[in-house]
N, C-alpha and C positions, 0 to 999 in steps of 0.2 A: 504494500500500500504506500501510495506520496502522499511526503508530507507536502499540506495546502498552508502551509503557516510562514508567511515572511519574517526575514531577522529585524529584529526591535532595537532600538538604538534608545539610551538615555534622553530625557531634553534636558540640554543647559540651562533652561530659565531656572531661574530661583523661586522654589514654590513658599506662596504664603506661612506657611504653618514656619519655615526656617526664617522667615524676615522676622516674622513675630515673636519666635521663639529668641532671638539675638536680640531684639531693644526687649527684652526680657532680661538677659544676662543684663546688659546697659542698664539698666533701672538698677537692676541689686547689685551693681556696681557703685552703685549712690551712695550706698553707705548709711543710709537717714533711718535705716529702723524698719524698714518696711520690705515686703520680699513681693515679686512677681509671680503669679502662677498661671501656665498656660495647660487649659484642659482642651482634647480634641475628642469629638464624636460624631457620629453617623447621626446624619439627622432626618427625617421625612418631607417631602413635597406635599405642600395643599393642593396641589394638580388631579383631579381624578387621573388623569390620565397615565398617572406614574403608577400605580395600580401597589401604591404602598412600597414601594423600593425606597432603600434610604440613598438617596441621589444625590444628600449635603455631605459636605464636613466641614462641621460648626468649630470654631477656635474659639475660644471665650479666653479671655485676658482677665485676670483679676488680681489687686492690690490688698497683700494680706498682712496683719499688723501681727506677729508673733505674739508679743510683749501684749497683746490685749485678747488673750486664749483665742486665738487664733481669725479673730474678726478681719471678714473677707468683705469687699465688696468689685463690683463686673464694672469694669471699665470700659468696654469694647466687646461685641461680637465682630467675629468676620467669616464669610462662609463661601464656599463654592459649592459647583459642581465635582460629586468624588471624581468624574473621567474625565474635566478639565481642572487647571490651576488656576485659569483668569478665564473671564472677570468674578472681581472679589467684591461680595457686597458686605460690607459694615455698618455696625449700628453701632453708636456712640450715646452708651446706655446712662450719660450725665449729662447732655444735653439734646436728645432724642432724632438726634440729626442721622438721616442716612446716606452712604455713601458709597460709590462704584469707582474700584479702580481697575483699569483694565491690562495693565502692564503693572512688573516690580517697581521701578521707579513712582509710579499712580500710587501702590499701596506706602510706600514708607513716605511720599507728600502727606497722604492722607494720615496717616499714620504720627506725623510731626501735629498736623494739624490737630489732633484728637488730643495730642499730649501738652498743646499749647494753650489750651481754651482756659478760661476763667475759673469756668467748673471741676477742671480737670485739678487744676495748681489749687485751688480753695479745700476741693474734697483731700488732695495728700497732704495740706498743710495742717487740716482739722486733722483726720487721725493722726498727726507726727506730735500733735499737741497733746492729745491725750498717751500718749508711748511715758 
């Protein structure tokens, strides 16, 4: 029997889950008391058509205060398609904005921008106060 199967090659882009997971390291490189936690999971389509297949992978970003038994809160979703890497939609779960990048460089703009916001600096400065 032939085999019907072509040879698969790596892609080069840099898939979300490694952008995110590294201004992850960057953060608890901070120093300030506070640690980064990145969960990934399969998630479901509201789609009828997807017929219950889990077609997402959800990154959820969260800022956890050791020093305060272990109070977490979600800073960021960011999700694709599991059989594509882009586009990456995000949800900036501290000021309810949503956002689509469709290249690496689109997610770490978007990505500055979510770590730059008012809300962002106010919510880690409030937990660093109570540490």
């Amino acid at each position: 029997m032939k085999n019907l199967w072509p040879e698969f090659q790596k892609k080069e882009e840099i898939a979300p889950k490694a952008i995110i997971n590294k201004q992850a390291e960057f953060f608890d490189a901070l120093g300030i008391g506070l640690r980064a936690n990145v969960s990934s999971v399969q998630g479901y389509d509201d789609d009828i058509l997807a017929f219950g297949d889990k077609i997402w992978l959800v990154h959820t970003f969260r800022i956890k205060a050791i020093a305060l038994d272990g109070f977490t809160f979600t800073l960021f979703r960011a999700k694709h398609k599991t059989t594509a890497m882009y586009p990456v939609h995000i949800y900036d779960n501290l000021t309810s904005i949503k956002y689509e990048a469709k290249t690496p460089s689109e997610l770490e703009t978007v990505l500055g921008e979510i770590f730059s916001t008012e809300e962002t600096k106010e919510a880690i400065k409030n937990v660093m106060s109570q540490l």
